[in-house]
C-alpha positions as CSV (number, residue, x, y, z in Angstrom):
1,X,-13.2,16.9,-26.0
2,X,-15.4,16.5,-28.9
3,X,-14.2,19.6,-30.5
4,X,-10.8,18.8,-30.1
5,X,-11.9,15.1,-32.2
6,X,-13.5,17.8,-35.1
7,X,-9.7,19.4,-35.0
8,X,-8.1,16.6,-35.7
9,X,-10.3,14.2,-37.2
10,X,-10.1,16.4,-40.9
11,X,-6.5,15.7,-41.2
12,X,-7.2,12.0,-42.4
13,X,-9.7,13.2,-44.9
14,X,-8.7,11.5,-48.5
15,X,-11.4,13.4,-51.2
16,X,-10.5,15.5,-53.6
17,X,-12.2,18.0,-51.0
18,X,-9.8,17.3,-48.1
19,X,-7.6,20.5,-49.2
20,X,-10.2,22.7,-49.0
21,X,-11.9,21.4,-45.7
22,X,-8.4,21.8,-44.0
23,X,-8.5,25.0,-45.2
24,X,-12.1,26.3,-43.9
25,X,-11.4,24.2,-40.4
26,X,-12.4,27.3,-38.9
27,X,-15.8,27.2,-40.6
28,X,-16.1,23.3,-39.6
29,X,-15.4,24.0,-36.3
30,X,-17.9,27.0,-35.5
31,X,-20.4,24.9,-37.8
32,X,-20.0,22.2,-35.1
33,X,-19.7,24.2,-32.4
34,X,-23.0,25.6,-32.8
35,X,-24.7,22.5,-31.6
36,X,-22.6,22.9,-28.1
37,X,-22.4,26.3,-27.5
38,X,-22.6,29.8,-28.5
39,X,-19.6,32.0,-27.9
40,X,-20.2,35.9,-27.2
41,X,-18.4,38.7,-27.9
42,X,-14.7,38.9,-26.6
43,X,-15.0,34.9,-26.0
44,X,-15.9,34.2,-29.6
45,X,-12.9,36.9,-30.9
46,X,-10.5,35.3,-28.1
47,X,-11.4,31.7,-29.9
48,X,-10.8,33.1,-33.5
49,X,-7.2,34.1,-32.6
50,X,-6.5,31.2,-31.0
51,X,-7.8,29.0,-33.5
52,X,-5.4,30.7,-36.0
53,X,-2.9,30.1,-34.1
54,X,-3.6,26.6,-34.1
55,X,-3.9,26.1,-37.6
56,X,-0.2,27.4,-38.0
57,X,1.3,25.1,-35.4
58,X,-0.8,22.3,-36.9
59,X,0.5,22.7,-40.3
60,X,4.4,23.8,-39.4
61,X,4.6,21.2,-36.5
62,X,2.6,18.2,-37.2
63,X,1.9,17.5,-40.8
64,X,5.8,16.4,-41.6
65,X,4.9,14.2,-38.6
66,X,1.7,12.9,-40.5
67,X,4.0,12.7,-43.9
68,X,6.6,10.7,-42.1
69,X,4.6,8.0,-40.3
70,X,2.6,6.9,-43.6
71,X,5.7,6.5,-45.3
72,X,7.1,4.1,-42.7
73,X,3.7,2.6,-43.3
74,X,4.2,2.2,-46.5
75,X,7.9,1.3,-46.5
76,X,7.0,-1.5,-43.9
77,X,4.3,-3.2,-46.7
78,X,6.8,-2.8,-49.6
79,X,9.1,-4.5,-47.7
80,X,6.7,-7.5,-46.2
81,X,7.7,-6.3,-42.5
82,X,4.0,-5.2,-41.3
83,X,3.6,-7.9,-38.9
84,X,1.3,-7.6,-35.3
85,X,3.9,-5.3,-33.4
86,X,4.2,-3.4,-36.1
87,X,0.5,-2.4,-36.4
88,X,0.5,-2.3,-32.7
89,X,3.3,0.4,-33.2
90,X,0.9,2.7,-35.8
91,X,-1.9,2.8,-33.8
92,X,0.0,4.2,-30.6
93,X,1.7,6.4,-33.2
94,X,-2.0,7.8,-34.2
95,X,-2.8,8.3,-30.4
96,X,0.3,10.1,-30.0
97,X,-0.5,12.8,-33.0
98,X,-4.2,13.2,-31.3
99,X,-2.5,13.4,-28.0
100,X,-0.4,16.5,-29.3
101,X,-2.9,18.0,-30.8
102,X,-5.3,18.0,-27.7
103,X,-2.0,19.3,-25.5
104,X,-1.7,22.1,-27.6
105,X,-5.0,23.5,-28.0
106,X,-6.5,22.6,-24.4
107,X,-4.8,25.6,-22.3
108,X,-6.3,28.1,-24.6
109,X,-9.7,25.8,-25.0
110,X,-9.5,26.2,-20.6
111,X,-8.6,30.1,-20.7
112,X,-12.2,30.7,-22.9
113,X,-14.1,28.1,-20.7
114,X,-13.1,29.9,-17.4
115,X,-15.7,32.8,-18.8
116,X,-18.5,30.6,-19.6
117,X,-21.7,32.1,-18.1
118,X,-24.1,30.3,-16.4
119,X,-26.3,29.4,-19.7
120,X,-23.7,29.1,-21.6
121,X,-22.5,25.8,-19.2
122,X,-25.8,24.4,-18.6
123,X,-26.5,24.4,-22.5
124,X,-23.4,22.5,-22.9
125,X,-23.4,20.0,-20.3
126,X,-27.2,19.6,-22.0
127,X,-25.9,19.3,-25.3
128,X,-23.7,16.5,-24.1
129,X,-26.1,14.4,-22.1
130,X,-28.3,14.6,-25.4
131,X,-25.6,13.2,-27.3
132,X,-25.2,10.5,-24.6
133,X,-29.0,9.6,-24.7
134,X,-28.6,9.4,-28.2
135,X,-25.5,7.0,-28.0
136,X,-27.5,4.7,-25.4
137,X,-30.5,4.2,-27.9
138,X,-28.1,3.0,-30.4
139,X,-26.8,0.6,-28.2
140,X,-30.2,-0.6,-26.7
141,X,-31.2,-1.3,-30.4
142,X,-28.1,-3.0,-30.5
143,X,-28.5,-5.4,-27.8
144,X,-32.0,-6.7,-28.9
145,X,-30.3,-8.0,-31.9
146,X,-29.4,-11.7,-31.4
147,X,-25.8,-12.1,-30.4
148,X,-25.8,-14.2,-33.9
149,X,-26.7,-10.9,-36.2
150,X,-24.3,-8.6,-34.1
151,X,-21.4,-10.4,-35.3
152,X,-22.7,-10.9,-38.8
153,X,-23.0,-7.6,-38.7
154,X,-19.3,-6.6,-37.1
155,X,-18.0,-8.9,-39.7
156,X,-20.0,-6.6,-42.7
157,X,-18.1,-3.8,-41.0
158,X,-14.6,-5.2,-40.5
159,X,-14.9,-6.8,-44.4
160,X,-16.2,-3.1,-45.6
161,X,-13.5,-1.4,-44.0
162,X,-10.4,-3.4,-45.3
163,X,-11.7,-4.1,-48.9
164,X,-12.2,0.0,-49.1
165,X,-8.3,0.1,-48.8
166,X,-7.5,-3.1,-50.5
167,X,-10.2,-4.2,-52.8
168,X,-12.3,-7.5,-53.3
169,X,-11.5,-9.6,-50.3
170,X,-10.7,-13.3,-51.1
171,X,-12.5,-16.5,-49.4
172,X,-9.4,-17.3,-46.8
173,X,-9.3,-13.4,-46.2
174,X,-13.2,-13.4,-45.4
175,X,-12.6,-16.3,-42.8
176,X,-9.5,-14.3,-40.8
177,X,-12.0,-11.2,-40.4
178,X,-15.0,-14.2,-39.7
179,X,-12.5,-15.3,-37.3
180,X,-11.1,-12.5,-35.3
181,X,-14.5,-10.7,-35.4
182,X,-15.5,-12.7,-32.4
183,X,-12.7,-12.1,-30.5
184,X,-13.7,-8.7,-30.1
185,X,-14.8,-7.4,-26.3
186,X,-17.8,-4.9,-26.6
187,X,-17.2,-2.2,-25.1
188,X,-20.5,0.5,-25.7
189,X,-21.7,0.5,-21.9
190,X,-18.0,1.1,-20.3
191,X,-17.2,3.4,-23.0
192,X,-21.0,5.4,-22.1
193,X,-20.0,5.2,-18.2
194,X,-16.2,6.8,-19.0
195,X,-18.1,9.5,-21.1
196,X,-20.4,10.5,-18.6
197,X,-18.2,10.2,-15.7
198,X,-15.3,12.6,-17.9
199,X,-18.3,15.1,-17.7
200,X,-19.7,15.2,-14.8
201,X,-16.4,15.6,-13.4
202,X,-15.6,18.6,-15.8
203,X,-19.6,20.0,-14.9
204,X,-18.1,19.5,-11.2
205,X,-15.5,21.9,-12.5
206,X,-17.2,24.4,-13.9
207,X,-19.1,25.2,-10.9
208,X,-16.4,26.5,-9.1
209,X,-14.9,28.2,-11.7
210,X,-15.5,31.7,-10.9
211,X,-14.4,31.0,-7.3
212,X,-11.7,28.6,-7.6
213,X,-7.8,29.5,-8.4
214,X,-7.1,25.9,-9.6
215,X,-10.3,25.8,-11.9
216,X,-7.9,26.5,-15.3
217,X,-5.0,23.1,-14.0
218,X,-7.6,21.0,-13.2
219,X,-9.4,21.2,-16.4
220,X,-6.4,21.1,-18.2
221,X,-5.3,18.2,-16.0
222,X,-8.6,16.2,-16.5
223,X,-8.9,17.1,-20.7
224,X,-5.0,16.1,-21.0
225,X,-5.3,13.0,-18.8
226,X,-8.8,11.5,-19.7
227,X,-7.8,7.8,-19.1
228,X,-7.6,8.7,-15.6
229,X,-11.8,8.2,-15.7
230,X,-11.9,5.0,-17.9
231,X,-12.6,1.8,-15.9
232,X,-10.2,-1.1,-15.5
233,X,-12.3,-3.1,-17.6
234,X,-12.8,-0.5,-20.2
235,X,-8.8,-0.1,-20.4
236,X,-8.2,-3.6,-20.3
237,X,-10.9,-4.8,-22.6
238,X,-9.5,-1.6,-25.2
239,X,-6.0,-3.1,-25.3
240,X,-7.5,-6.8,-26.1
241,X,-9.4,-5.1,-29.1
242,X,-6.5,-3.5,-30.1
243,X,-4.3,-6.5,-29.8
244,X,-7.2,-8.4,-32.3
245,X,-6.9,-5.9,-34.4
246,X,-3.1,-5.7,-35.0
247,X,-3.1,-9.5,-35.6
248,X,-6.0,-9.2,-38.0
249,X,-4.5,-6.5,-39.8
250,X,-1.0,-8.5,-40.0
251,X,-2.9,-12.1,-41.0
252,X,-4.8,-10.0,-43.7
253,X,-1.3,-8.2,-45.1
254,X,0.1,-11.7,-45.7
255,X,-2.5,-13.0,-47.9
256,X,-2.9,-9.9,-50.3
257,X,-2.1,-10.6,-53.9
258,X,0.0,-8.3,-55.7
259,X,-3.2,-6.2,-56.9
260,X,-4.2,-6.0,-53.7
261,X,-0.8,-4.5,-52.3
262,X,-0.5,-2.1,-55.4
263,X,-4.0,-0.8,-54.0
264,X,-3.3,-0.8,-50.3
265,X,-0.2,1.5,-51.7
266,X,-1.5,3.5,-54.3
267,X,-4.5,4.6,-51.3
268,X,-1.2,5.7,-49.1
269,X,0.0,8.1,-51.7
270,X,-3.2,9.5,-51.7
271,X,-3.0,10.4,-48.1
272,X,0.7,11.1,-48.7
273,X,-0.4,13.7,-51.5
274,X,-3.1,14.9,-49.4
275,X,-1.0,15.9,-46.6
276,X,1.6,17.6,-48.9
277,X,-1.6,19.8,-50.5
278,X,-2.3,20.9,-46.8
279,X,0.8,22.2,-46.1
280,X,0.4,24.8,-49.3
């Protein structure tokens, strides 16, 4: 899954390098793969070709998709109509282009992971858990913060992240972050649990792989539905967050000042232009 995240994940680059790194994805990706696993041979040929192959659905199939959704976005904020249900509406819209691009590329991800050896599995699986270990420590440190300098530091976050699209935020805007910043569920252990029960069902999987007919579905079947292993409370706690952040978004949008706006734009035909130069 995490490879299918680096895949995606360079699309939404805006540098003056994002043309180039869309262009070497295949380097980014064997650059990260490295830290997972090492492919041999036949495997490592297979994965070339099918990357390629990727890469041309990618940019005939999905960057007009890309080109088109930022321009409703940026329609709906010339035109004052980017209220709650309208954020809500972008950020199932982003799902859905990550959702695409993990059901196109995981059949062929499952037909390479079917020949796997033994080390190569046990390396991953390690490789993962490591990650995981990692991702725990964060949160430990976290938690022995005071509940007082989490949210101080949430609200740095939040503030950081919207005045890097709009500019300087203004007093009232400060207070509408200050105020829907505690409103926000945390999520780091259900998110931890949902990670390691994802793979320890797929290293369930892989066991029976050279023995088992289903082994190629199933994997398929638990990389394309993955909500399948989040908790109740990690879905239901997700869709509150998301709900604070639509209406944060939309409280911020009607308090921008007209320099603010032309900024929030003029960063949008950056991405626009940025997706145009990938599909040269």
């Amino acid at each position: 899954m995490r490879l299918l995240l680096v895949l995606f994940s360079v699309i939404f680059l805006a540098s003056c390098s994002s043309k180039l790194a869309y262009n070497n994805l295949d380097w980014w990706v064997y650059w990260y793969l490295d830290d997972y696993i090492e492919l041999k041979g036949e495997q490592e040929e297979k994965f070339d070709d099918y990357l390629q192959n990727w890469l041309r659905w990618h940019k005939t199939s999905e960057l007009e998709r890309y080109k088109a959704h930022l321009s409703e976005i940026k329609s709906q904020i010339k035109n004052g109509r980017l209220d709650s249900g309208a954020v809500q509406g972008h950020l199932v819209l982003a799902r859905e282009h990550w959702e695409r691009v993990r059901d196109e590329i995981s059949p062929e991800l499952v037909s390479i992971a079917k020949t796997l050896d033994d080390e190569q599995v046990v390396s991953l699986f390690a490789a993962l858990e490591k990650d995981n270990k990692e991702e725990e420590e964060e949160r430990l440190e976290t938690l022995a913060k005071s509940e007082e300098k989490r949210l101080e530091e949430r609200i740095e976050r939040i503030e950081e992240t919207i005045s890097e699209r709009i500019g300087k935020l203004s007093d009232e805007q400060k207070q509408i972050v200050a105020t829907y910043a505690s409103q926000f569920i945390p999520t780091g252990e259900e998110w931890l649990n949902y990670r390691r029960d994802i793979q320890n069902a797929a290293r369930k999987l892989f066991v029976t792989r050279k023995f088992n007919e289903d082994f190629e579905t199933e994997l398929i079947a638990l990389m394309q539905n993955p909500d399948t292993y989040k908790s109740d409370i990690y879905k239901q706690s997700s869709e509150h967050n998301q709900a604070v952040t639509a209406t944060l978004i939309s409280e911020i949008f009607t308090t921008m000042s007209d320099k603010q706006r032309d900024t929030l734009l003029k960063n949008i035909d950056e991405l626009i232009e940025t997706v145009e130069n990938f599909k040269k």
